[in-house]
Every structure is written in structure tokens, then in C-alpha cells.
Backbone as a ProteinNet text record, in pm:
[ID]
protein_1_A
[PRIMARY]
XXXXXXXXXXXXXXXXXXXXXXXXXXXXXXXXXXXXXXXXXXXXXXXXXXXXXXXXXXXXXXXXXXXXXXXXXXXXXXXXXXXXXXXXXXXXXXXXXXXXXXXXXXXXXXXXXXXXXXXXXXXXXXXXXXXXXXXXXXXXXXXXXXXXXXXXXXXXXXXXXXXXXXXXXXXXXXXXXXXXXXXXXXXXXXXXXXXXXXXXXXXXXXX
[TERTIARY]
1500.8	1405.9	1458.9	1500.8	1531.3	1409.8	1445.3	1324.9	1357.6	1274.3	1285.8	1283.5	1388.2	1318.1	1308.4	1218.2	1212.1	1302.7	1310.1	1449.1	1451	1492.1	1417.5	1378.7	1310.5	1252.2	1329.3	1455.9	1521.8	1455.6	1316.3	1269.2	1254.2	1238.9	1175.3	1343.7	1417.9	1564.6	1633	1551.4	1688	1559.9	1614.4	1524.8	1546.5	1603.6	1590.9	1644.9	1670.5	1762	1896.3	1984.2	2111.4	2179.7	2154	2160.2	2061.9	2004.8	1877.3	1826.7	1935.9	1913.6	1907.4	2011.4	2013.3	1886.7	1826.4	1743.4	1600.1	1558.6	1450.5	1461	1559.5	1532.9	1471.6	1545.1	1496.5	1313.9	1302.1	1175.6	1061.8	1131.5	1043	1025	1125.7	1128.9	1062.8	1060.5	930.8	779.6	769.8	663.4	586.8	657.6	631.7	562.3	644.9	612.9	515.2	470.1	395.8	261.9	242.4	117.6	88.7	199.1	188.5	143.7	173.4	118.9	27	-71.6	-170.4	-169.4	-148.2	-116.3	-32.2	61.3	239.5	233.4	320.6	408	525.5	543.8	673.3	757.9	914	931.8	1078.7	1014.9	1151.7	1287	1381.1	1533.6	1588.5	1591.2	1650.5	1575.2	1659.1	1617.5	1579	1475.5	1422.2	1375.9	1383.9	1322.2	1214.9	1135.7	980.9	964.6	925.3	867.5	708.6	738.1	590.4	453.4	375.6	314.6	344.5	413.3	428.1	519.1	470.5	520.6	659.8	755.4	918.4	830	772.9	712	645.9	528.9	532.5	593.5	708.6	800.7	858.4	953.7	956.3	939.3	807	749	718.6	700.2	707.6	809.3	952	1061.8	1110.5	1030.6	1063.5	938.9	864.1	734.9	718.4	710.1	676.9	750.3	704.9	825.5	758	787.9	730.8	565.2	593.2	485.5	349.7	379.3	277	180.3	114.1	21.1	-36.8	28.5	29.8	-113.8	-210.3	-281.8	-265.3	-283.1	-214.7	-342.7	-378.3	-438.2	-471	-556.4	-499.5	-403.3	-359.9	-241.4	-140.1	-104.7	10.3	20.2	-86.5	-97.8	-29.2	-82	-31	108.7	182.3	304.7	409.7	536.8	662	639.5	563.1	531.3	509	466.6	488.6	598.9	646.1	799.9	875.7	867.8	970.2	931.2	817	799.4	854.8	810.6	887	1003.4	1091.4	1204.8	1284.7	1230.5	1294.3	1263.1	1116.2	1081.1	1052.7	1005.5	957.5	812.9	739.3	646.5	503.3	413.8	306.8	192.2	193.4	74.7	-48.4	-169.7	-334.7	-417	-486.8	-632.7	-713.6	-737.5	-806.6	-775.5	-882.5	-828.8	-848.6	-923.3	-964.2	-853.5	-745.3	-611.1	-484	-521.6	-413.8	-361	-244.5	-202	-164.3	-96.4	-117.1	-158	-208.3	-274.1	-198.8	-195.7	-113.9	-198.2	-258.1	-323.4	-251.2	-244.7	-206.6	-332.6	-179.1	-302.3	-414.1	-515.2	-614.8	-759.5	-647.3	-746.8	-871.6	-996	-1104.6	-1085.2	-1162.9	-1146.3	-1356.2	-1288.4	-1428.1	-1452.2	-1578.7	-1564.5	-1438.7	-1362	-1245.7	-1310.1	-1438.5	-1511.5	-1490.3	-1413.8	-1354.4	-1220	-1153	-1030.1	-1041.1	-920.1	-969.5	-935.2	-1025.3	-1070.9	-1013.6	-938.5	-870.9	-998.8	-975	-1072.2	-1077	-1150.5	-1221	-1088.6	-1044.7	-899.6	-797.6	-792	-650.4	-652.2	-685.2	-762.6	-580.5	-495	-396.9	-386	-458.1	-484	-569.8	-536.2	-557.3	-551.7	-593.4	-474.2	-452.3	-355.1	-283.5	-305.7	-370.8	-367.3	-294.7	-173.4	-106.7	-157.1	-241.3	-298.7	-201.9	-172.1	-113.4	-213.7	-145.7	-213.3	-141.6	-186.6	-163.7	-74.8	-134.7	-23	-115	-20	-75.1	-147.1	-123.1	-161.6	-253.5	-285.8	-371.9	-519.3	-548.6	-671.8	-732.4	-876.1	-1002.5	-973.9	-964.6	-948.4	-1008.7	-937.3	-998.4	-936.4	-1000.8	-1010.8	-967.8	-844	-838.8	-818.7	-912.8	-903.8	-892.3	-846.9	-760.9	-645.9	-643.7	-506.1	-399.7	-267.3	-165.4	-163.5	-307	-328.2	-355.3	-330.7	-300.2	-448.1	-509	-634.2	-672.4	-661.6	-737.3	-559.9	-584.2	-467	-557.1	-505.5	-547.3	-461.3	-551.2	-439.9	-567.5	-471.4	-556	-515	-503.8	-487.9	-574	-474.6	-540.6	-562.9	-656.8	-724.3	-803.3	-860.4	-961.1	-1054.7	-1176.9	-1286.1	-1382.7	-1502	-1576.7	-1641.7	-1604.1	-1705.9	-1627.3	-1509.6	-1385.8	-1450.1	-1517.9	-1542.4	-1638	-1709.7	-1795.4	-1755.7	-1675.2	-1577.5	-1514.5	-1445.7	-1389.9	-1507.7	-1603.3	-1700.9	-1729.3	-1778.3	-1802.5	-1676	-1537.4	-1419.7	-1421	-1436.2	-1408.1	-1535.7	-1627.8	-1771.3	-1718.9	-1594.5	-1561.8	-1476.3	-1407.1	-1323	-1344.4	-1235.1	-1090.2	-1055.7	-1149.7	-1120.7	-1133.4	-1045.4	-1062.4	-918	-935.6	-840.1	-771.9	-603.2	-510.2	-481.2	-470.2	-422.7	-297.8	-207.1	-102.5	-131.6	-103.7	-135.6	-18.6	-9.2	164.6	141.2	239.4	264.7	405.7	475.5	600.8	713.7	772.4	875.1	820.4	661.3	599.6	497.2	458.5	383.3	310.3	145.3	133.2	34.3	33.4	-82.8	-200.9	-317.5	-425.5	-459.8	-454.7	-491.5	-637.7	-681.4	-854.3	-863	-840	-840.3	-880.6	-833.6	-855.3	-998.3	-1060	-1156.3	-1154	-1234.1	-1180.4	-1308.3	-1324.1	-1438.6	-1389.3	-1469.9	-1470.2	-1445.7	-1376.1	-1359.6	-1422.6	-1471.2	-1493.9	-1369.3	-1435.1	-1287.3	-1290.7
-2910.7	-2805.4	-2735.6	-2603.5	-2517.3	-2457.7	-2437.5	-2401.6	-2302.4	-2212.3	-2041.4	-2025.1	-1954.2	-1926.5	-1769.6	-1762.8	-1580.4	-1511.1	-1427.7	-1301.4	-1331.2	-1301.6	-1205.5	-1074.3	-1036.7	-885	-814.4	-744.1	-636.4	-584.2	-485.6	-421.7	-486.8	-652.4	-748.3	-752	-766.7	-839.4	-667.7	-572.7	-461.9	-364.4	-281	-167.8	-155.8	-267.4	-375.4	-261.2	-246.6	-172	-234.3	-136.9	-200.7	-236.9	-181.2	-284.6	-290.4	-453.8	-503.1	-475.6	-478.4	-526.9	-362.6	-292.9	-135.4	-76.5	-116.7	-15.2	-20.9	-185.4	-283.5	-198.7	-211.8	-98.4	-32.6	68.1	197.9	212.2	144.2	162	83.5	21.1	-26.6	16.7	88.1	222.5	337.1	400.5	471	452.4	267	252.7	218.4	169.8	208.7	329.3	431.8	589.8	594.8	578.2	616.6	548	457.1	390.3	397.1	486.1	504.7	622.8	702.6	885.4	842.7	857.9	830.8	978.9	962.3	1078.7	1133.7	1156.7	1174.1	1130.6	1234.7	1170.7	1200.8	1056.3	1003.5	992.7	942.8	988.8	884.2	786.6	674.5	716	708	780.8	653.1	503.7	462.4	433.2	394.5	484.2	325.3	306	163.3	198.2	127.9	173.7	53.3	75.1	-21.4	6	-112.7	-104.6	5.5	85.7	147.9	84.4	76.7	193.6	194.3	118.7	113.9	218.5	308.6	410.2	365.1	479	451.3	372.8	442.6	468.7	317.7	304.5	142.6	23	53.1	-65.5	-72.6	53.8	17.1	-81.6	-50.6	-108.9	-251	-281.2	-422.8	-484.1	-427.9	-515.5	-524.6	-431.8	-421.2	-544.1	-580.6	-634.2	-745.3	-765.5	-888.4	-1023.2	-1077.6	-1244.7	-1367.9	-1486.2	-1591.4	-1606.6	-1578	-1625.1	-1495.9	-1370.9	-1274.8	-1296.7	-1313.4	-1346.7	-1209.4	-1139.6	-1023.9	-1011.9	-908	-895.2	-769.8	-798.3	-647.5	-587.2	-431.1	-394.3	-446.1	-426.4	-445.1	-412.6	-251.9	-197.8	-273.1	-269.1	-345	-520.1	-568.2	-703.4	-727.5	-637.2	-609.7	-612	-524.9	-497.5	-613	-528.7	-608	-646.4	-585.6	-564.2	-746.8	-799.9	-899.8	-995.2	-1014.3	-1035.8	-987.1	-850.6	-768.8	-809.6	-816.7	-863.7	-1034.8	-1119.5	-1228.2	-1263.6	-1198.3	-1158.9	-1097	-1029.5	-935.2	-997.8	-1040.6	-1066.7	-1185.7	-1314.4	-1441.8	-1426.5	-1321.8	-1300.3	-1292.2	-1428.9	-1519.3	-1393.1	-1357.7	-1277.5	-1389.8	-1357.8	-1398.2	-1328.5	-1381.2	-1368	-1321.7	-1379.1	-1353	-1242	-1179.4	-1063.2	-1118.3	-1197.9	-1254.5	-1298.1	-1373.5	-1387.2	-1315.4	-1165.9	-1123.3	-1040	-1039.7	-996.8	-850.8	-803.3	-712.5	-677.8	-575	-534.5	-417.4	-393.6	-258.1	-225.6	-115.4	-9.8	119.6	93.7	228.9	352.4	436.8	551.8	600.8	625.1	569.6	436.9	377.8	259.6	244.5	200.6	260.4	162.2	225.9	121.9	120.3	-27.8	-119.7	-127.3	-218.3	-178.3	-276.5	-212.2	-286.2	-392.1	-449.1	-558.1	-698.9	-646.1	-787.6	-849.1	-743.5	-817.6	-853.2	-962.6	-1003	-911	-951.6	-866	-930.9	-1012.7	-1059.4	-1123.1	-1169.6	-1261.4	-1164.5	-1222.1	-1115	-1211.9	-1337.5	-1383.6	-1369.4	-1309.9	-1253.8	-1135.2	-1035.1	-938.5	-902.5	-933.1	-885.4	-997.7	-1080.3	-1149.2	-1054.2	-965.3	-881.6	-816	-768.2	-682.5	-553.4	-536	-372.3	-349.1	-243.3	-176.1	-67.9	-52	38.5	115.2	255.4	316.9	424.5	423.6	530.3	680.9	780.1	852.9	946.4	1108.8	1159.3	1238.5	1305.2	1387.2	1306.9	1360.7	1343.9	1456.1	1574.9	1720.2	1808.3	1886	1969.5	1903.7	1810.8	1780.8	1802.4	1733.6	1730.9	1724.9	1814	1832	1706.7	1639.8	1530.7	1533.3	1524.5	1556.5	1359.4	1334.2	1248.1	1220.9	1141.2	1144.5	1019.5	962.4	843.4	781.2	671.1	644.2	713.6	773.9	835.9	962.2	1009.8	1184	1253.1	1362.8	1431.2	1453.5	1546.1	1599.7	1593.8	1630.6	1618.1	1624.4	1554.2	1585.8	1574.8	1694	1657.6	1635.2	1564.9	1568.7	1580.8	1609.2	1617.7	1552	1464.9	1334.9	1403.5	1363.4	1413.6	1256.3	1268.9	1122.4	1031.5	1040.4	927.9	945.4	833.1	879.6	944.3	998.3	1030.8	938.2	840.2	716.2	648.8	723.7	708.2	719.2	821.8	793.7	706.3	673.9	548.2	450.1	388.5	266.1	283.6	360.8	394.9	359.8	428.3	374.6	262.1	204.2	98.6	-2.2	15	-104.5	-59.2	49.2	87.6	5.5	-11.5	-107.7	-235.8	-254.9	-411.8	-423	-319.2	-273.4	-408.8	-465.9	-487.2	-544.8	-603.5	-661.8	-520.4	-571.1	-396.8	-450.3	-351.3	-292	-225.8	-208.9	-79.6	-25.3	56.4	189.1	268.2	242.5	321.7	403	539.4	612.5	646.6	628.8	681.5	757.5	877.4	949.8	944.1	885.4	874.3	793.3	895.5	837.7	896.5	926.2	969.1	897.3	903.3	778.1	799.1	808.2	825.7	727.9	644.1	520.9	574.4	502.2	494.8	393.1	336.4	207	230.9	129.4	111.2	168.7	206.1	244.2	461.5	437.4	637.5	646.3	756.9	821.1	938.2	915.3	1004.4	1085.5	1203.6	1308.8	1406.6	1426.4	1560.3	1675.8	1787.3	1893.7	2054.9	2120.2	2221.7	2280.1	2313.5	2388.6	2545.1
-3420.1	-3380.2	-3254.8	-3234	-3152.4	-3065.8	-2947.9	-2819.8	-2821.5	-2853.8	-2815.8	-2645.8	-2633	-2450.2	-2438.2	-2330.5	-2318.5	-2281.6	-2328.9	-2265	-2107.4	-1983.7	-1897.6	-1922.2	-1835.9	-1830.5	-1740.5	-1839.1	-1711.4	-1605.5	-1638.2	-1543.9	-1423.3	-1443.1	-1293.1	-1262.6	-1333.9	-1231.9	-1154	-1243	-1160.2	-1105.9	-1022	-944.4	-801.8	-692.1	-608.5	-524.5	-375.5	-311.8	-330.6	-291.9	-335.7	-224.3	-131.6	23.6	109.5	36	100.7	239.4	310.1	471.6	560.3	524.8	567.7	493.2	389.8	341.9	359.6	376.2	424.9	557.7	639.5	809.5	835.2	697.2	739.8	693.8	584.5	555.2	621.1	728.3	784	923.2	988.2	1075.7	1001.8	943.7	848.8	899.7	885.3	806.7	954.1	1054.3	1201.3	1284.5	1224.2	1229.1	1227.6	1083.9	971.2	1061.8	1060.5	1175.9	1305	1306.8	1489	1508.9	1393.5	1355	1270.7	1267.5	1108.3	1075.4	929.3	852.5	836.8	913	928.8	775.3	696.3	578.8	594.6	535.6	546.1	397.1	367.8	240.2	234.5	137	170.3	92	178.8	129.5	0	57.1	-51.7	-204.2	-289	-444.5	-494.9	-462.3	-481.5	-654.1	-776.4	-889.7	-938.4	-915.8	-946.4	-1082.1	-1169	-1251	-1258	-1387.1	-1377.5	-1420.2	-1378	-1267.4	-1113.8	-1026.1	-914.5	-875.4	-790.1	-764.2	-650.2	-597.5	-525.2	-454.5	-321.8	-191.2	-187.5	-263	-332.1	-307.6	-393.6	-429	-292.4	-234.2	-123.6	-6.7	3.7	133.9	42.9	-71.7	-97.6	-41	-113.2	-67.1	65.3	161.7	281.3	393.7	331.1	370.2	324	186.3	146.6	130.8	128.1	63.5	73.6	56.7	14.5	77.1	213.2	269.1	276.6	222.9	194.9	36.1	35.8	-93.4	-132.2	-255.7	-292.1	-412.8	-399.7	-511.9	-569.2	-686.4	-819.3	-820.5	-894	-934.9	-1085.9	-1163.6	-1342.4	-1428.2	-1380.9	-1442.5	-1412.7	-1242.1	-1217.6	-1239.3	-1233.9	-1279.8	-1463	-1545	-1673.3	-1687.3	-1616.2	-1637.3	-1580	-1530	-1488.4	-1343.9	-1304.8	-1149.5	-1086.2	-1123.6	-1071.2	-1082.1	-1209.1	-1198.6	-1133	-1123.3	-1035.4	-886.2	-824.5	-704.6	-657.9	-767.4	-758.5	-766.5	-806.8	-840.7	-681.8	-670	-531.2	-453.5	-430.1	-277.7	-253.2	-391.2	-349.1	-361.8	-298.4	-265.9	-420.2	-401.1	-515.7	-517.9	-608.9	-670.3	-680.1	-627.4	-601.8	-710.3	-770.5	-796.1	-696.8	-605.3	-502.6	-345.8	-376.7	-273.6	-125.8	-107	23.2	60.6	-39.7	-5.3	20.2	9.2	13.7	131.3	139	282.7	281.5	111.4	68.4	-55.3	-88.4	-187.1	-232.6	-414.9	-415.3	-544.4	-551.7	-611.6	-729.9	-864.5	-922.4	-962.5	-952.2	-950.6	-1048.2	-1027.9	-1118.8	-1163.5	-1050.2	-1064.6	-971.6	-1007.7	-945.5	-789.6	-667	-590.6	-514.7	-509.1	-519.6	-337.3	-284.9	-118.4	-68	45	112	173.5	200.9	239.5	130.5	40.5	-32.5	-23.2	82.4	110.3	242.2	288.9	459.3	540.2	591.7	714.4	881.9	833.8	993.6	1032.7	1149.9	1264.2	1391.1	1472.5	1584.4	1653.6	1673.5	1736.4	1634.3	1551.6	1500	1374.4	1447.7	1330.3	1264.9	1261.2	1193.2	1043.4	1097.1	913.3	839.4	834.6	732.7	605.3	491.2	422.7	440.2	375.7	371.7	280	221	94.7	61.7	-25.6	-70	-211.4	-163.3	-279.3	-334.2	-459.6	-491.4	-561.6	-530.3	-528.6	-651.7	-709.9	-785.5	-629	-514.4	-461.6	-316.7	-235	-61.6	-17.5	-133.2	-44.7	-160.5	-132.8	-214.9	-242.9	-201	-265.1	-132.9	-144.6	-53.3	123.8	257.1	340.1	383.5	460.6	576.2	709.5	815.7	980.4	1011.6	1068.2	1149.8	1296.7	1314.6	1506.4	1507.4	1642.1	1723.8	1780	1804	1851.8	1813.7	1829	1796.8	1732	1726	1707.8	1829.3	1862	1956.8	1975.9	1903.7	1906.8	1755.5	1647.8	1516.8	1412.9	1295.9	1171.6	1086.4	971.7	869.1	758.6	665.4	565.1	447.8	308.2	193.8	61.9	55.8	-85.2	-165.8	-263.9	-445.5	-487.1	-549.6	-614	-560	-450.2	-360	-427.7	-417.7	-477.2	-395.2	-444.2	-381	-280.6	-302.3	-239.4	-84.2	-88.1	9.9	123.3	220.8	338.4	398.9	257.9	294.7	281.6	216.3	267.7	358.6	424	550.3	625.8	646	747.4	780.9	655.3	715.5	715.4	655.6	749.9	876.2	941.3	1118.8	1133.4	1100.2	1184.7	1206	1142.1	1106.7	1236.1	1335.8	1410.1	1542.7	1600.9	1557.3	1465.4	1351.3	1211.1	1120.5	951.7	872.7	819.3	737.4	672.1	691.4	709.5	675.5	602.7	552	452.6	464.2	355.5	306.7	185.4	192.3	47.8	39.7	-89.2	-138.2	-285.8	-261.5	-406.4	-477.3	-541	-562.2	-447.5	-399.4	-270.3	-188.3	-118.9	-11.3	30.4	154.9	180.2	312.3	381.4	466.4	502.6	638.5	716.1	730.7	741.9	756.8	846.1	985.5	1033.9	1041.8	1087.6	1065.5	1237.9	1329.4	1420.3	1387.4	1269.3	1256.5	1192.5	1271.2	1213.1	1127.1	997.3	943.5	904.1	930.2	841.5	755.9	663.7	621.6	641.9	635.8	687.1	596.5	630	491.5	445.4	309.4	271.5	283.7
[MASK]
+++++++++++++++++++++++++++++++++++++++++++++++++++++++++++++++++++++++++++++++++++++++++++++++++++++++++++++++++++++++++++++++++++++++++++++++++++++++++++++++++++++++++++++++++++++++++++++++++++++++++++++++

């Protein structure tokens, strides 16, 4: 009697940067920026190829971020696909069930989002146990005007993401009540990508 074994799944073994260590840098000089400007977009140069649905910008900051000791939670789409092989594969880094566990979180576009009060929220002595949520988006620009004020804005930025829901500034509200505990926010469209720390206020703007 012969044991069938599984193929691997190309998509999880290839996509990877092709020099880990120079390219992990830069995107993590980016991703520095990127939180130190909230709203600044940013646009990662190396040609990282993620399984779909995980967008460049995405995969990216996975392989630049994650690894054994980050406890990653999928959306459904990306839970479905290669995406977690491919993350285990590249980074080490154990896909969760549980969002309370996760350090990061990654979102495809489309997928509905529920209140950020189900992922951790850090401690009032170590609010960086947190997660990060990486949402992907349809674009960063053209959609719904939003006004950000705080740390590392001068006086007001705006920016305008295509695809948030309507229900977006009220989860925002209330993670800043959670403030110095909360959530961070990365929105990414392809190989573009702009921060959200829980430190920004964000309103509405007319159009």
C-alpha cells in the first residue's frame, strides 16, 4: 500500500523577497514613515508576490514583520487560500483562530469588518500588545474625504480610501476611547500603503 503525499503548493514556497534582509529594511523604513506621518502613502519598491487575495503592500509588511513569535489572524478569503502556507513558509509566523491573539491581523478587500474591540487591545502597562490590522482596500484615493489630526500631522491631512465601511468612524471612535490601549491601522491598495495609529483623529470632511 503506497502513501499518497501532497504536492507542495508553489504559491506558499515562491513570492518571497529575493533579498530578504535589504528588502525587509527598506519596508520597514517605509513602514516607520508611514506611522510617524499618518496618512503619508507610502509604496513598497521590492516585488514581493503574495498569494491572492493578499495584496504586494500586504505581503510585504508580513515578511518584513512577522515570524515565529507574531500570531497572525486571516480574514476568510485569506484563511481559504495559500496565504497561510505562504506566511508559514516565509515567515514561521502560526496563523490563530482567535483574534484576541493576534499580533497581526490581515484583511482582503471586501471583507466585512466587525468592531476592532475583538482584537487586543494592549494593557494600560504595555499597550503595544496589540494588534495591527492590515486592511486592504480597492484604492487609497478617490473615495470618501477624511480630516486627520494628531501626533505627526502638522495641522489637518486628509486622505480618501475607497472601500471602508460606513460604520468606519465609529469603530475608530470608540478604539481612540481605548487610548493608550487600541488598535493600529495599515490600509493598503496593491504596492501602496498608508498608517493609521490609534493616536489619529479622524472626522469626516464634506465633499
Amino acid at each position: 500500500m503506497s502513501l499518497k503525499t501532497e504536492a507542495p503548493n508553489t504559491d506558499a514556497l515562491s513570492g518571497g523577497f529575493a533579498e530578504p534582509v535589504f528588502h525587509a529594511q527598506s519596508v520597514f523604513k517605509r513602514m516607520m514613515d508611514a506611522m510617524a506621518r499618518p496618512g503619508t502613502i507610502q509604496t513598497v519598491a521590492p516585488d514581493a508576490e503574495p498569494p491572492a487575495p493578499l495584496g504586494i503592500a500586504a505581503g510585504a509588511i508580513a515578511l518584513t514583520l512577522c515570524d515565529h513569535d507574531t500570531p497572525v489572524w486571516l480574514s476568510s478569503g485569506l484563511a481559504k487560500s495559500a496565504v497561510p502556507q505562504w506566511l508559514g513558509f516565509h515567515t514561521g509566523a502560526p496563523v490563530t483562530n482567535e483574534k484576541a491573539e493576534a499580533r497581526f491581523a490581515f484583511v482582503e478587500s471586501g471583507a466585512s469588518l466587525s468592531s476592532f474591540g475583538l482584537f487586543a487591545a494592549g494593557t494600560q502597562e504595555y499597550p503595544d500588545r496589540s494588534t495591527t490590522l492590515v486592511i486592504e482596500l480597492p484604492d487609497l484615493e478617490n473615495g470618501r474625504r477624511l480630516a486627520l489630526m494628531g501626533p505627526g500631522i502638522k495641522s489637518v491631512t486628509d486622505i480618501a480610501p475607497t472601500g471602508l465601511p460606513e460604520s468606519f468612524l465609529h469603530l475608530w471612535i470608540e478604539n481612540r476611547a481605548l487610548f493608550p490601549r487600541g488598535v493600529d491601522l495599515v490600509l493598503t491598495s496593491g504596492s501602496r500603503f498608508l498608517c493609521l495609529p490609534r493616536t489619529t483623529k479622524i472626522t469626516a470632511t464634506e465633499m
